[in-house]
C-alpha positions as CSV (number, residue, x, y, z in Angstrom):
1,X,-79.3,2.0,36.6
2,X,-78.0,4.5,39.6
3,X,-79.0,3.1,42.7
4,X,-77.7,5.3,45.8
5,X,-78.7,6.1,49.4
6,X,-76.7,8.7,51.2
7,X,-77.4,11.3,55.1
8,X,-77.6,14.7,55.4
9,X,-77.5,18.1,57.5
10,X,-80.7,19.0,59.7
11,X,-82.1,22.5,59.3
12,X,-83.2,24.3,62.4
13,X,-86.9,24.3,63.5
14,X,-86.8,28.5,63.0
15,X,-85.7,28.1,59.5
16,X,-88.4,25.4,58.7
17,X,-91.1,27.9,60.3
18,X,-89.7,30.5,58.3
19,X,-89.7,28.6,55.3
20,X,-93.5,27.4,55.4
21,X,-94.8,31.0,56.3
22,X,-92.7,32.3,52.9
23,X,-94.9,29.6,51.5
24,X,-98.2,30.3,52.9
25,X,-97.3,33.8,51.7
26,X,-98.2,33.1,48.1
27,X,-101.3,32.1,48.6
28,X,-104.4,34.8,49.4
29,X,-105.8,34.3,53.1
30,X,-108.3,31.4,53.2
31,X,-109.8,32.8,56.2
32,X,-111.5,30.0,58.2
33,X,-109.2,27.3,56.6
34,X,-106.0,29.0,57.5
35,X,-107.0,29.3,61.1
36,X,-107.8,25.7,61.2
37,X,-104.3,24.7,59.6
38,X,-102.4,26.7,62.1
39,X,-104.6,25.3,65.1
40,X,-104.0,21.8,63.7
41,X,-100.8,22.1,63.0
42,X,-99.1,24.0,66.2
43,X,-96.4,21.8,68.2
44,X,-97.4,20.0,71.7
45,X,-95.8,21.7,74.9
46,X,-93.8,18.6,77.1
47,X,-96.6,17.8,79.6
48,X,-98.4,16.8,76.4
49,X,-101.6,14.4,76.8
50,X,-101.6,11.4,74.8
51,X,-104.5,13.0,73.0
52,X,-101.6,15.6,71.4
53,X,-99.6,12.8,70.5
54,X,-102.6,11.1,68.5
55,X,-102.9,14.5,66.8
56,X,-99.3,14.4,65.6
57,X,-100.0,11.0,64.6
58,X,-102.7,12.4,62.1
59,X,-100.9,14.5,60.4
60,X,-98.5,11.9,58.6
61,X,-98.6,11.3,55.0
62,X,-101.9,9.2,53.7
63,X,-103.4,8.1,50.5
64,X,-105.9,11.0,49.0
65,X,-106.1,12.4,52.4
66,X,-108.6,10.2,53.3
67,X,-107.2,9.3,57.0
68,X,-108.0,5.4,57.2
69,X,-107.0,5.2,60.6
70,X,-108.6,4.9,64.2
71,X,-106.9,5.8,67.5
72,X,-107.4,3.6,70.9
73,X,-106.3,4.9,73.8
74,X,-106.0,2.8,77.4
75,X,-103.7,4.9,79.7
76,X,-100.4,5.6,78.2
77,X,-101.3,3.2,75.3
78,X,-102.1,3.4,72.3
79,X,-103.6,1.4,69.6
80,X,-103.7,2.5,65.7
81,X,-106.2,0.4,63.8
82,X,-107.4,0.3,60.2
83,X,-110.7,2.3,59.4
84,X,-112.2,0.4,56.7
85,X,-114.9,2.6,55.9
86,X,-112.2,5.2,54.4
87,X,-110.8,2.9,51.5
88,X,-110.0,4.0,48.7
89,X,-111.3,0.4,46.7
90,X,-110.1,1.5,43.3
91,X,-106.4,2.7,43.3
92,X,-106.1,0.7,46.6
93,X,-107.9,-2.5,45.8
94,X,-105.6,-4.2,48.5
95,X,-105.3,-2.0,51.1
96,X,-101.9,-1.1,50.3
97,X,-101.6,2.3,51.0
98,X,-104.1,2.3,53.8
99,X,-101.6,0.3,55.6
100,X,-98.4,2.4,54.8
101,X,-100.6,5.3,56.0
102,X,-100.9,3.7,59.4
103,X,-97.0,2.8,59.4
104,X,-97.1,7.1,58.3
105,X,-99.3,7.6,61.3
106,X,-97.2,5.3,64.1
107,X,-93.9,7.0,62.8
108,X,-95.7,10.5,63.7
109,X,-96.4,9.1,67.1
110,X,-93.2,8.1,68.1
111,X,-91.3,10.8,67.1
112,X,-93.5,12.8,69.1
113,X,-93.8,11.3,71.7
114,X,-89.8,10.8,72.1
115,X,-89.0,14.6,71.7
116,X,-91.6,15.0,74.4
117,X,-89.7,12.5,76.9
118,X,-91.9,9.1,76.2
119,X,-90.3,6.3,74.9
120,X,-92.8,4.2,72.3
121,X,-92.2,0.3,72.1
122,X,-94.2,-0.5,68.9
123,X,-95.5,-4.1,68.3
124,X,-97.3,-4.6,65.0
125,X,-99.8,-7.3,65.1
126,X,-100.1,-10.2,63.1
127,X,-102.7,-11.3,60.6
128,X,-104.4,-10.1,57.0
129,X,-106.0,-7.3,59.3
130,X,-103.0,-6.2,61.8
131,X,-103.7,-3.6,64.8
132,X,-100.2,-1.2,65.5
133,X,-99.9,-1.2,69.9
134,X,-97.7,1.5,70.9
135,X,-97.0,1.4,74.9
136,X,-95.5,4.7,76.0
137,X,-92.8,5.3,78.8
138,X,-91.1,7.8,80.4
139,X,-87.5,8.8,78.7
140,X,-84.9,11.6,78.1
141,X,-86.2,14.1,75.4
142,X,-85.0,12.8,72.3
143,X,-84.1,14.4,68.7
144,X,-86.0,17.8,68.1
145,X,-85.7,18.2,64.5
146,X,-87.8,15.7,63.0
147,X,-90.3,16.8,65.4
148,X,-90.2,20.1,64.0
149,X,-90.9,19.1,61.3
150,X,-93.9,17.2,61.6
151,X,-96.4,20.5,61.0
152,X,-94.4,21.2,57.7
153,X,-94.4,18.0,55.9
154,X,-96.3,18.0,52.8
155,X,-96.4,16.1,49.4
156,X,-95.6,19.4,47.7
157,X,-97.2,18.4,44.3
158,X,-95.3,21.4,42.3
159,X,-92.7,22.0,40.3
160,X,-89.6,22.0,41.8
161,X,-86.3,23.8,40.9
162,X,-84.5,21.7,39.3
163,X,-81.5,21.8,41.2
164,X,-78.9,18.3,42.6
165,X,-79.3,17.7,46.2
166,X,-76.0,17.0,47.9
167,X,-74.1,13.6,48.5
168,X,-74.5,14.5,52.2
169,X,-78.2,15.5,52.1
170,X,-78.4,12.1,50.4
171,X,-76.7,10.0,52.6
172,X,-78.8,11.4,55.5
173,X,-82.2,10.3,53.6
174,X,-80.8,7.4,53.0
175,X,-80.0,6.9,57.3
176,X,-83.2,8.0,58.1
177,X,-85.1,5.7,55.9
178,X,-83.0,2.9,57.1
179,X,-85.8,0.2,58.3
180,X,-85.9,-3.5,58.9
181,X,-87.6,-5.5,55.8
182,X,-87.4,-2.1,53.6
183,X,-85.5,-1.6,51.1
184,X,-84.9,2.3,49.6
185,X,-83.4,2.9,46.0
186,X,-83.0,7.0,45.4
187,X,-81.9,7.4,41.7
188,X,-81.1,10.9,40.7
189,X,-79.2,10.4,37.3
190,X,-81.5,11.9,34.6
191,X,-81.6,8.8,32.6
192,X,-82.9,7.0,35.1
193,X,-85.6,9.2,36.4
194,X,-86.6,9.6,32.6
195,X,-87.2,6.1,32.6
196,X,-89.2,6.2,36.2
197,X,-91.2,8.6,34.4
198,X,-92.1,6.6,31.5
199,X,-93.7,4.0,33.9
200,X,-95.9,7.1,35.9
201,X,-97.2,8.2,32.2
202,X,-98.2,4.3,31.7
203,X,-99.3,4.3,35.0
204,X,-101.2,7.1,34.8
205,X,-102.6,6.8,31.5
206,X,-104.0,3.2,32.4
207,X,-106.0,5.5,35.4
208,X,-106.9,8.4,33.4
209,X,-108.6,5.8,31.1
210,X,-110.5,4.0,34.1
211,X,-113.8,6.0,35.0
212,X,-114.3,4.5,38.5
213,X,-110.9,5.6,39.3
214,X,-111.3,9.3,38.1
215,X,-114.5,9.2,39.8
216,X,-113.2,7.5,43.0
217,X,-110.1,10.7,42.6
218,X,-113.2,12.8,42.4
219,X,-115.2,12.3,45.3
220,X,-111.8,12.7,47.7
221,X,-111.3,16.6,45.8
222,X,-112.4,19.9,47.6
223,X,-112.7,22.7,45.5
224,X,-113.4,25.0,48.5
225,X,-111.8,25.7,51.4
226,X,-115.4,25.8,53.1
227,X,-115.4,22.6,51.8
228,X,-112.4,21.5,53.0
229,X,-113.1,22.6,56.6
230,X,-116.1,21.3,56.7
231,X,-115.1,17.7,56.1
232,X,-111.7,18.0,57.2
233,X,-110.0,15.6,55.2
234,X,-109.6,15.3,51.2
235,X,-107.2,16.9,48.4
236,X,-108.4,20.5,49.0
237,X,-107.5,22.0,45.4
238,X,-104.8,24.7,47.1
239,X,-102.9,22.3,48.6
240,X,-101.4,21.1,44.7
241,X,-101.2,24.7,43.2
242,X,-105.0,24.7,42.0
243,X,-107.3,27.1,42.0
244,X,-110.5,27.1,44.4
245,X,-113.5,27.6,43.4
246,X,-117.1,26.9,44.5
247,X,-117.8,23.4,44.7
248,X,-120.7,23.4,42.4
249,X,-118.4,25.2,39.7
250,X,-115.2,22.4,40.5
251,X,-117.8,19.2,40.0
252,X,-118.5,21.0,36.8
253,X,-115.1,21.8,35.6
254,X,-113.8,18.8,36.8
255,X,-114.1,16.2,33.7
256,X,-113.7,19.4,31.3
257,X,-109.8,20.0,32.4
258,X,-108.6,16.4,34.4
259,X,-107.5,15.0,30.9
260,X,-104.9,12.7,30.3
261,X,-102.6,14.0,28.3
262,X,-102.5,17.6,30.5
263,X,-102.1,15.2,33.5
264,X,-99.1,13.0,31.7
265,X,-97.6,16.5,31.0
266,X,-97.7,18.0,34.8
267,X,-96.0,14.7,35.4
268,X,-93.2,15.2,32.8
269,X,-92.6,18.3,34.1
270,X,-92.6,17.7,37.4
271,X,-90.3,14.5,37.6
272,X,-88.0,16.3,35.0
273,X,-87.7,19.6,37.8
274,X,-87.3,17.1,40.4
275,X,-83.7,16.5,42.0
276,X,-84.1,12.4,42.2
277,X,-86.6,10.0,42.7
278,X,-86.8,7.2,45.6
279,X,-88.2,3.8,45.4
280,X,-89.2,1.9,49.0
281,X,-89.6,-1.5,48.6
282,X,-91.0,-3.7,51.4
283,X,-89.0,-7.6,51.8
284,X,-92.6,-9.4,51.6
285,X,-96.1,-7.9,50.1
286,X,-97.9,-8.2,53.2
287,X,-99.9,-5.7,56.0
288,X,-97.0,-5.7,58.3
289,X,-94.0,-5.0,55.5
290,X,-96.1,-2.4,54.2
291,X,-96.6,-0.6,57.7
292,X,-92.7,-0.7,58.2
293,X,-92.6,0.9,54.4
294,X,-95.0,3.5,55.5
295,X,-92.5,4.7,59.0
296,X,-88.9,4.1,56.8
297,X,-91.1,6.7,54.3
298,X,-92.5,9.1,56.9
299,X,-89.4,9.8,58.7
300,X,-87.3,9.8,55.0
301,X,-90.1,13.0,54.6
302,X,-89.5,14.4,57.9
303,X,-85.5,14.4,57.1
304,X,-86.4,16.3,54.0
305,X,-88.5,18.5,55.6
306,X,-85.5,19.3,57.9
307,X,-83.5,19.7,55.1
308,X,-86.2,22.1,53.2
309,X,-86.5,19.4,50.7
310,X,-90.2,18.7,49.3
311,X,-91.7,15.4,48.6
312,X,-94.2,14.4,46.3
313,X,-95.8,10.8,45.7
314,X,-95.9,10.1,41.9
315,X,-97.2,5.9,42.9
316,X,-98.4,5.1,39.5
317,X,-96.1,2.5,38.5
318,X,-97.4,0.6,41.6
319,X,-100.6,1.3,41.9
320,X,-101.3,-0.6,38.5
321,X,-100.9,-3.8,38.3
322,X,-99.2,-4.9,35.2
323,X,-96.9,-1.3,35.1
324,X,-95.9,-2.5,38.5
325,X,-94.7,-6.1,36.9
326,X,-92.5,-4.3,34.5
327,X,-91.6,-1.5,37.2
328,X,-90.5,-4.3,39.3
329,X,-88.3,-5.7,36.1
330,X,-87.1,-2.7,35.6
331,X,-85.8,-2.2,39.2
332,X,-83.5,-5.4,38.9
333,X,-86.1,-7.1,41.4
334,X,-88.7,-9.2,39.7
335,X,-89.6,-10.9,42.6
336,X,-90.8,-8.2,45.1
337,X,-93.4,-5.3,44.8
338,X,-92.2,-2.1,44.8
339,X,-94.3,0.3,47.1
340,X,-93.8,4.1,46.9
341,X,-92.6,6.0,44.2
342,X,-91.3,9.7,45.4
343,X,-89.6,12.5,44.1
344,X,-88.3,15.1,45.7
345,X,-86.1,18.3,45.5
346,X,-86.5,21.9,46.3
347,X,-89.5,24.2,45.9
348,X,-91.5,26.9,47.9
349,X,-94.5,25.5,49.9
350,X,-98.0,24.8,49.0
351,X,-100.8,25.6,51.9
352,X,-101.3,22.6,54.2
353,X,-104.1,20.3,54.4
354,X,-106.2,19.9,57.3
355,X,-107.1,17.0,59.1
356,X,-110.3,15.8,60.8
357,X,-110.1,16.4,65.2
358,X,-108.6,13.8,67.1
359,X,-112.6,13.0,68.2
360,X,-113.8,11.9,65.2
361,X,-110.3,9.5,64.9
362,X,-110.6,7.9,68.6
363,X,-112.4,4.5,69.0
């Protein structure tokens, strides 16, 4: 087993932009839904309301799109809450990746807010049900690129090229991930992400063969980008190289062509394309570990993004309970749960999804 965490070399904001437009490119215009993207997903000037910061927040990485968290805001704090009413019960039974999506979200923030000149002091609550406070000051500007960045991140659910990324791109994942109580494995021998594959087909086999999950997958689906603008929120088919269709037509098609073994297959193909594959691992299965698993993953996605590197959550192996057992066995670390599974590498962009405004998020 290959276990190896390396730093890299950050690409300029102009050649990110560049990048997604060349990506946006291959997709016809989605009128509406484009337009909303772009609004969504323009940077914040420096005299920046907290408001704009809480809409960087919501952008981060989050379990089927679905958003689970709420926003309060007292002056020039702010408070990021669970939203219980946006759980996904079946794959998440735990709330395990609603809580990495809030630790997704706070990363956002702070980021943000210290390329804009605000320093955020972050204190995560205690208890089964933790708030995250985030009391913002005033500060030098900080790092630009991982700002950058934030509009372009995506799980970029494609093929990928196929191609090693570099001891030094490495190394700077690896630094950026860095977090207290996480622990990051990235294993790019083949062997080894042959055998991480083998535990997403049992993974994902064990879900295909579950109706409530399918079902619960198939409510969080747009078909349409109407659809998708309309709720704001949701796996809008585009966004993982799918075609759009009417929604009436999608509901329809849906059970005919979400099979298991053409789903086990993408997977195959898409790990075996991938460069490596990285495992974060919080130091206790709790609310608060899994937060600080969701910011070491949010700014290990925002130094790929820098480094035009796409990422792509493949979580089957933990997101079933006895794969997750043998995953952990597997890993060398019986004893803990593993908590993301993500592959990355090299690929063209996918269109962005959208996100609901920050009004419907504030409480």
């Amino acid at each position: 087993m290959t276990m190896l965490s390396r730093r890299t070399v950050v690409g300029s904001g102009l050649v990110l932009a560049a990048a997604g437009a060349a990506g946006y490119s291959l997709w016809p215009r989605m009128g509406d839904y484009q337009a909303t993207v772009e609004q969504q997903r323009r940077l914040p000037a420096g005299d920046a309301t907290v408001q704009e910061l809480v809409r960087m927040a919501t952008l981060a990485a989050n379990g089927h799109n679905t958003q689970p968290w709420r926003f309060r805001l007292d002056g020039q704090n702010v408070s990021i809450l669970p939203d219980p009413s946006r759980r996904t019960a079946v794959v998440d039974p735990d709330d395990h990746h609603l809580f990495v999506s809030l630790g997704c979200a706070t990363e956002n923030l702070v980021i943000a807010a210290a390329a804009l000149g605000r320093h955020g002091e972050v204190v995560i609550g205690p208890g089964a049900d933790p708030k995250i406070d985030i009391a913002l000051s005033s500060a030098q500007p900080g790092r630009q690129d991982l700002f950058q960045a934030i509009p372009l991140r995506q799980s970029t659910r494609s093929i990928y090229d196929g191609q090693p990324v570099s001891a030094a791109d490495l190394a700077r994942l690896e630094a950026a991930a860095r977090e207290e109580g996480v622990t990051v494995l990235i294993f790019t021998d083949a062997a080894d992400r042959d055998a991480i594959l083998d535990f997403v087909v049992a993974g994902n086999s064990a879900q295909m063969d579950d109706p409530a999950f399918v079902q619960e997958l198939a409510d969080w689906i747009r078909f349409s980008s109407a659809r998708a603008v309309e709720t704001g929120d949701g796996l809008f088919a585009a966004c993982s190289g799918n075609p759009v269709m009417p929604e009436w037509i999608g509901r329809r098609m849906f059970p005919l062509v979400f099979r298991k073994d053409s789903e086990n297959d993408k997977y195959r193909a898409q790990i075996r394309s991938s460069a490596g594959v990285a495992v974060f691992i919080g130091a206790a299965a709790d609310p608060q570990h899994w937060i600080r698993v969701g910011r070491s993953f949010q700014r290990f996605a925002l130094e790929a993004t820098a480094l035009g590197i796409r990422t792509a959550h493949v979580n089957q192996p933990v997101e079933v309970s006895q794969v997750r057992a043998e995953f952990a066995r597997w890993l060398g670390m019986p004893e803990v749960r593993p908590d993301l599974v993500v592959r990355f590498g090299r690929a063209p962009a996918l269109p962005m999804s959208l996100r609901r405004p920050v009004s419907a998020v504030l409480a």
